[in-house]
C-alpha positions in Angstrom: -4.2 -0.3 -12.3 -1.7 -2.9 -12.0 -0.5 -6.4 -13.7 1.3 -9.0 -12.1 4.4 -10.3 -13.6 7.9 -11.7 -12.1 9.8 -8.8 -10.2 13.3 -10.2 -9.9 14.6 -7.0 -7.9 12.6 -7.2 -4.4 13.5 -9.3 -1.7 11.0 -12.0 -1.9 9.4 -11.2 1.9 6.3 -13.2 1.2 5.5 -17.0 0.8 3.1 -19.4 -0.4 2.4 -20.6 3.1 1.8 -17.4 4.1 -0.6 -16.3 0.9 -2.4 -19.4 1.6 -3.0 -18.4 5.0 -4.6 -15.3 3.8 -8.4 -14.7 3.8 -9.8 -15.2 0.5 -12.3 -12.9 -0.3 -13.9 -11.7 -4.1 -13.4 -8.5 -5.9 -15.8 -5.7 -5.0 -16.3 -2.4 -7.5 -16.4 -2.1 -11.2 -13.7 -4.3 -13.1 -11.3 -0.8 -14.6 -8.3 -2.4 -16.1 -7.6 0.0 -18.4 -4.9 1.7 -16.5 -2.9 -1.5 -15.7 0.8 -0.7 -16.4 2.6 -2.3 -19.8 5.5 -4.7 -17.6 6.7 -5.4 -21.2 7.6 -1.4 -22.0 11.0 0.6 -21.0 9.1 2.5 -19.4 10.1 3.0 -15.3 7.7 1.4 -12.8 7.5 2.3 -9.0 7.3 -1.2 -7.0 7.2 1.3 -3.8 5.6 4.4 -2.4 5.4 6.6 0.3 2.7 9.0 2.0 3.1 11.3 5.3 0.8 13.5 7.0 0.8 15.2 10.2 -0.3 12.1 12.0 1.0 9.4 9.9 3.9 8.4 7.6 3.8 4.9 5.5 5.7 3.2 2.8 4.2 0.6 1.0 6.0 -2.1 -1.1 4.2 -5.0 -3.3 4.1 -8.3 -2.4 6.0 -10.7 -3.8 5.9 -14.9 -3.9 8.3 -17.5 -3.2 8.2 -17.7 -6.9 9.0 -13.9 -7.4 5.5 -13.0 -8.9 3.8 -9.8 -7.6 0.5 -10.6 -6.1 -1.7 -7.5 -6.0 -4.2 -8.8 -4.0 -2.0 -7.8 -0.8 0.5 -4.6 -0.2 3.3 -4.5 2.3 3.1 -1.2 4.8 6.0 -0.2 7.1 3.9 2.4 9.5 7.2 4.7 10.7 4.9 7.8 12.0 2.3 7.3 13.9 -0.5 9.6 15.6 0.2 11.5 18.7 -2.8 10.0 21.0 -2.3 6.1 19.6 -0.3 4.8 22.2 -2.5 5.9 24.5 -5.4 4.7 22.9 -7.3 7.9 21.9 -6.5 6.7 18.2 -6.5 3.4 15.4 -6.1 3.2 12.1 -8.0 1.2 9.5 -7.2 1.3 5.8 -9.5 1.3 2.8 -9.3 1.2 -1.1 -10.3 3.3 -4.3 -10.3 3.8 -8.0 -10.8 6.5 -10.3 -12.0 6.0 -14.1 -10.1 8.1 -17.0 -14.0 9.8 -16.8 -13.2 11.4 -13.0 -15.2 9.0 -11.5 -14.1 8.0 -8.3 -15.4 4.5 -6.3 -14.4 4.1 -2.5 -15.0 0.4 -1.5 -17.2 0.8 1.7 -15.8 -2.4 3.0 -12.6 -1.7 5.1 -9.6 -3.5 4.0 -8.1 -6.5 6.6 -4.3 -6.3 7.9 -2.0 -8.4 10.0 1.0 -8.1 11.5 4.2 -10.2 9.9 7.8 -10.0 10.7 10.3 -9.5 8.6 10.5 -12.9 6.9 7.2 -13.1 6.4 5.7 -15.3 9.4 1.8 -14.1 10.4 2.3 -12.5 13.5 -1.7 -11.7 14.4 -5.2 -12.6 13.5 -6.5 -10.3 10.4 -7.5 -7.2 11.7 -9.7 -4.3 10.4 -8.2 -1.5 12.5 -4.4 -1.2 14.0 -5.1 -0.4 17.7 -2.3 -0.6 20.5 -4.1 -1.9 22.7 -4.7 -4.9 20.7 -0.9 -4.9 20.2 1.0 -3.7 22.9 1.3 -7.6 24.3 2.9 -9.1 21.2 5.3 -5.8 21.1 6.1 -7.0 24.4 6.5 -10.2 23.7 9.3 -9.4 21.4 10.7 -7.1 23.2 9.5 -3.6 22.1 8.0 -1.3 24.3 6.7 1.5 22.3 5.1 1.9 19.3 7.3 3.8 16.9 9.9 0.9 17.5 7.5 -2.2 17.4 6.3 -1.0 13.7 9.8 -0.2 12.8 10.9 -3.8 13.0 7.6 -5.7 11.6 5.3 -4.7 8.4 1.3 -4.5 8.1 0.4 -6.7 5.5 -2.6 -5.5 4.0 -5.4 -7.7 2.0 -6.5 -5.7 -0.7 -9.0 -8.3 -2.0 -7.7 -7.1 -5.6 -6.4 -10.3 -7.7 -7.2 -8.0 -11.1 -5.4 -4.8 -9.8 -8.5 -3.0 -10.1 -8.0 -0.5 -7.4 -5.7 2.7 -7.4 -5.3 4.2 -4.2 -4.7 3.4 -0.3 -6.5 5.3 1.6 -5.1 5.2 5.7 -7.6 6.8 8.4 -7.2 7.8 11.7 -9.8 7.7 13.8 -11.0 8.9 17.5 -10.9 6.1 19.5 -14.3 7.4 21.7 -16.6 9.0 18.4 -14.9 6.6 15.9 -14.8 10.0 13.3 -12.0 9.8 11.6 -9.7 13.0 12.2 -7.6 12.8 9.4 -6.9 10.8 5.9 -3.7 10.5 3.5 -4.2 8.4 0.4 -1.4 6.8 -1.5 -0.9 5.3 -4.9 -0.7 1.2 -5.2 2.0 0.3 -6.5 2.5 -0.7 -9.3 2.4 2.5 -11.4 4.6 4.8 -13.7 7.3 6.0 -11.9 7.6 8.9 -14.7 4.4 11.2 -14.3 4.4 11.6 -17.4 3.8 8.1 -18.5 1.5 7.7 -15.7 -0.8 10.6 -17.3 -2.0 8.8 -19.7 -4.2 5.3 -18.7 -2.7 1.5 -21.2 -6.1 2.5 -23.2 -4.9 5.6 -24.5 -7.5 7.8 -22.3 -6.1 10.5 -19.9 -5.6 9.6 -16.4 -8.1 11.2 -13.7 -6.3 14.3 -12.5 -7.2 13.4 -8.8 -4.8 10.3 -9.5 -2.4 12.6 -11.2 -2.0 14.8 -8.2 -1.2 11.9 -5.9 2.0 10.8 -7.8 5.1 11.0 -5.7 6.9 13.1 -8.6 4.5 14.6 -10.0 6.7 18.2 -9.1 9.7 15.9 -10.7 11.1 16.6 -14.5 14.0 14.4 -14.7 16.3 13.5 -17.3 15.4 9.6 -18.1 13.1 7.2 -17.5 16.5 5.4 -15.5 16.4 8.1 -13.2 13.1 7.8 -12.9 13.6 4.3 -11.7 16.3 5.0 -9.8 14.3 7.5 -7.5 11.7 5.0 -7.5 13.2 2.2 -5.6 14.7 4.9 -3.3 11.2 4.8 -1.6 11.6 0.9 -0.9 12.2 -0.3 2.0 14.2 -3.7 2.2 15.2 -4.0 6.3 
């Protein structure tokens, strides 16, 4: 759904030290890139989202190199919600990816996606992980002098590896799970950025063919008619988060 190209805007969080680092890993699920956005149009893109639940709440930003090129193989998250039992270990989180064709169809990739911790100028702070538990991470909050949570994931970001170099995938999907049955007990899916920040634009796919409604209905503004595709923009990178 997306195409990389140089965003001068962001604040360059990543590097190539740090991309090298990351597990490489190939492309799983149909190759669909007929709903990769037009960079070259006047048309508003959202570099950011957001999604909240009753359990969770997550922004999520795309990464971007020492050479200001977005790489959508990985996705910054800033977790600022979290569920009510995951201090105390009764929950974790583990995130996973989907796409939907213009058809309906939807594919959920049964492999769950990888994270790791990095602070906030982009140094790996853990091993790649594919669940966020506390008690995995409740030493290293320590060590830099956090002692809760909510506070820990306020001052470093989950850097996901979506395993995506195309920008095949659509969607984010975040689950939290029982720590003692290991059912999840509650989902929130979120759009990848890149994608039209005007719903309208983002109805219909860069082939011509109408977007999946189920991708439709996830749009941040899809209740939103505003006035220009700047204003569009505008509310876009309101949703960014840059501390």
């Amino acid at each position: 759904m997306k195409a990389q190209n140089i965003f001068s805007t962001l604040l360059v969080l990543g590097s190539m030290t740090l991309l090298t680092a990351c597990n490489a890993s190939n492309e799983q699920g149909s190759l669909d890139s007929s709903s990769q956005v037009d960079l070259s149009s006047n048309k508003a893109i959202a570099y950011c989202n957001q999604i909240s639940n009753s359990d969770i709440t997550a922004s999520l930003k795309v990464y971007v190199d020492s050479s200001n090129v977005v790489k959508s193989n990985y996705m910054y998250v800033r977790l600022s919600a979290l569920p009510a039992n995951f201090e105390s270990g009764g929950s974790y989180i583990s995130m996973w990816r989907w796409l939907a064709t213009s058809a309906g169809q939807t594919h959920l990739d049964n492999t769950v996606l990888t994270a790791a911790l990095v602070n906030k100028s982009g140094t790996l702070l853990t091993d790649w992980k594919s669940s966020l538990r506390w008690n995995e991470l409740q030493a290293l909050a320590s060590s830099l002098g956090y002692s809760d949570a909510k506070t820990f994931f306020s001052n470093v970001y989950v850097l996901v590896d979506l395993r995506d170099a195309e920008g095949v995938y659509d969607v984010l999907k975040f689950s939290v799970y029982d720590a003692t049955t290991n059912k999840a007990t509650s989902q929130a899916d979120a759009l990848l950025p890149m994608f039209y920040a005007n719903p309208a634009q983002y109805a219909t796919e860069a082939d011509g063919q109408p977007r999946a409604n189920v991708l439709k209905n996830l749009h941040p503004f899809k209740n939103l008619s505003l006035t220009s595709e700047d204003a569009y923009k505008s509310t876009a990178t309101s949703l960014c988060f840059n501390n």
